[in-house]
C-alpha positions as CSV (number, residue, x, y, z in Angstrom):
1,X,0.0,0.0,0.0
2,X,1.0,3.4,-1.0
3,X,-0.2,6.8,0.6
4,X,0.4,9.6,-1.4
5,X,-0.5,12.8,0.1
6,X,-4.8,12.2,1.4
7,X,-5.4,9.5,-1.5
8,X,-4.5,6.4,-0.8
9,X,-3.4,4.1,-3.6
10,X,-3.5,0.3,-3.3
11,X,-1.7,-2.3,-5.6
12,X,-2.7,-5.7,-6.3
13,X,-0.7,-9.1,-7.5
14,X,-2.4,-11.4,-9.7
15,X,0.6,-13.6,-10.1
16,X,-1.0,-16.5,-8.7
17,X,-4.1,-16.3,-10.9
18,X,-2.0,-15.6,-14.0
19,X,-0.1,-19.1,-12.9
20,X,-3.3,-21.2,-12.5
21,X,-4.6,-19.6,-16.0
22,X,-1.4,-20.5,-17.9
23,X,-1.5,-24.1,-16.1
24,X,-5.0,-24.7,-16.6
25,X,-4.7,-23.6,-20.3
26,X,-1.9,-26.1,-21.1
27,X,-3.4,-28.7,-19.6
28,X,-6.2,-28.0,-21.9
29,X,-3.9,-27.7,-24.7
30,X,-2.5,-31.0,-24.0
31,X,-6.2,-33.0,-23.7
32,X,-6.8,-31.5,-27.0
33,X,-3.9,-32.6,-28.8
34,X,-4.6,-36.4,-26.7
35,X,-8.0,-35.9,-28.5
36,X,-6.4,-35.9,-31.9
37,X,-3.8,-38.0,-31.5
38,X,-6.4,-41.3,-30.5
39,X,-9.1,-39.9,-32.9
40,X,-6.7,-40.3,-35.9
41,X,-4.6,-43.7,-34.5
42,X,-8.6,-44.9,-34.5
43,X,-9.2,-43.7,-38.0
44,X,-5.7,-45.2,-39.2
45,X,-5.8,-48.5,-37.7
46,X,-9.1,-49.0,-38.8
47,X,-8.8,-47.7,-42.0
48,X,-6.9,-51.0,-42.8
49,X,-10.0,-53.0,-42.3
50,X,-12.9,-53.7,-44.1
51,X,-15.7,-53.7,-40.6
52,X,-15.0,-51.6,-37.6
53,X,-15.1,-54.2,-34.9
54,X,-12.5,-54.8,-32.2
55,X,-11.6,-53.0,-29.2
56,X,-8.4,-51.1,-29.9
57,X,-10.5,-47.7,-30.3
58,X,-12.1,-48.3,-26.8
59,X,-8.7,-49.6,-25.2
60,X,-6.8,-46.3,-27.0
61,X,-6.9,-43.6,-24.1
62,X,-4.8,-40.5,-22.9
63,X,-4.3,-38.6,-19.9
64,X,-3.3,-35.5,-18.5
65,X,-1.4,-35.3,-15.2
66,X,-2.1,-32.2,-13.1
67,X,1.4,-32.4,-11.3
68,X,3.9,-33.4,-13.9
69,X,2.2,-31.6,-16.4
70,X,2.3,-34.2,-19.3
71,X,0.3,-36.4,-21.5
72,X,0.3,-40.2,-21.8
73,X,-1.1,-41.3,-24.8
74,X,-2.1,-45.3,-24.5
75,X,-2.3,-48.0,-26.8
């Protein structure tokens, strides 16, 4: 806090919001690039095949780890 003369003027940090914005929107960055990546290992490995059927779209998942801050992409 700063008084300067009968007006008082009052500063405010929003370094700890900015941080949980910029973490929030890379973590959102990365579930939309594990998004793509099992959307088009699904369209590829089935593109090889005549019918759809099996379960390695279903078993084909990805996550996003709040602490480390990284995407697993599994098969």
């Amino acid at each position: 806090m700063v008084k300067k003369g009968k007006t008082s003027i009052t500063y405010t940090s929003n370094v700890e919001r900015v941080k949980y914005t910029l973490s929030e929107l890379t973590r959102a960055a990365l579930r939309d690039v594990g998004k793509y990546l099992t959307k088009e290992f699904r369209l590829a490995y089935y593109g090889h095949f005549k019918k759809r059927r099996g379960k390695v779209g279903k078993f084909t998942q990805y996550w996003v780890r709040k602490k480390d801050c990284d995407l697993q992409v599994g098969l």
